[in-house]
C-alpha positions as CSV (number, residue, x, y, z in Angstrom):
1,X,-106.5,-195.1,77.2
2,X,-106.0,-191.3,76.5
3,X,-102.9,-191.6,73.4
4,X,-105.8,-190.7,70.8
5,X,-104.7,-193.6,69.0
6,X,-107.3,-196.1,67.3
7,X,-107.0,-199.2,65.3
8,X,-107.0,-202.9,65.5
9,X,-105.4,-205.8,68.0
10,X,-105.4,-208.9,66.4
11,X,-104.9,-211.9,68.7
12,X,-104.8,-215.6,69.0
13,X,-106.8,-217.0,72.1
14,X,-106.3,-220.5,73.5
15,X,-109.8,-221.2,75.2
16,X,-109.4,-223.7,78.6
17,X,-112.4,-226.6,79.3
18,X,-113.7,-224.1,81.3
19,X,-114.3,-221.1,79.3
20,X,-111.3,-219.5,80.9
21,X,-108.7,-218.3,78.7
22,X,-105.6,-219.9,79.3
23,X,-102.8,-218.1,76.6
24,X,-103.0,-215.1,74.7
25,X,-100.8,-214.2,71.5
26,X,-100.3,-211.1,69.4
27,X,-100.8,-211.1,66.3
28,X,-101.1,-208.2,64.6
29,X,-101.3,-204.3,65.8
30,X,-99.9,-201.8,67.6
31,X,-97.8,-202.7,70.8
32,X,-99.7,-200.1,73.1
33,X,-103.2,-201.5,71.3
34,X,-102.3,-205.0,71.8
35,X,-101.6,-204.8,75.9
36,X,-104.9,-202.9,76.6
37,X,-106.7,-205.8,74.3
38,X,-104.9,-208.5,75.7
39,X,-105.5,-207.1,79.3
40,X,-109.4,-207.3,79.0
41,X,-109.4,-210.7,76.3
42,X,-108.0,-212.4,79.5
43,X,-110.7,-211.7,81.5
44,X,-113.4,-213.0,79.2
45,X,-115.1,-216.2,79.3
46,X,-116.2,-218.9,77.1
47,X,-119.1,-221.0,77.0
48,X,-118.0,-224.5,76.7
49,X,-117.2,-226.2,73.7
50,X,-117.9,-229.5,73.3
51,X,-116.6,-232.6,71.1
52,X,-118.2,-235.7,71.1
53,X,-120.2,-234.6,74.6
54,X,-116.8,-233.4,76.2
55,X,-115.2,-230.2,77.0
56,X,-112.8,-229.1,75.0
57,X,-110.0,-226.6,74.5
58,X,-109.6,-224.8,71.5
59,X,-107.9,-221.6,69.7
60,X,-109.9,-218.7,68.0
61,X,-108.7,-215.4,66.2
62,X,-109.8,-212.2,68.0
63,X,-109.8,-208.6,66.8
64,X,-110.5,-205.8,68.8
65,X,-111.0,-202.3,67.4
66,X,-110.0,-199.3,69.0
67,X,-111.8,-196.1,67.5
68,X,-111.9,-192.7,68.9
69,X,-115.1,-191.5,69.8
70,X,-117.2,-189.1,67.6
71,X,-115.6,-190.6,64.4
């Protein structure tokens, strides 16, 4: 991203059995901040997380900060 523009993407994640994510929402942050964060969030996986010795789906807050280099 070359806008010079920093700041924070706040998202919720919906997490798959897997570890896959299966549904991103923005939360909070700038529009152009938000698509590059979402873009690599849905790429990222999960170890499992388990209830009662089964996989399980679940939701979690994510921020990622964008800061300009050298500040």
């Amino acid at each position: 991203m070359s806008n010079r523009v920093q700041g924070n993407a706040v998202m919720k994640v919906a997490v798959g059995r897997d570890g896959k994510v299966i549904e991103i929402t923005p939360v909070s942050g700038q529009q152009m901040l938000l698509e590059e964060a979402m873009a690599t969030v849905k790429d990222w996986r999960w170890r499992t997380y388990y209830v009662i010795g089964r996989p399980a789906e679940f939701e979690t807050t994510v921020t990622v900060k964008f800061v300009l280099a050298g500040r």
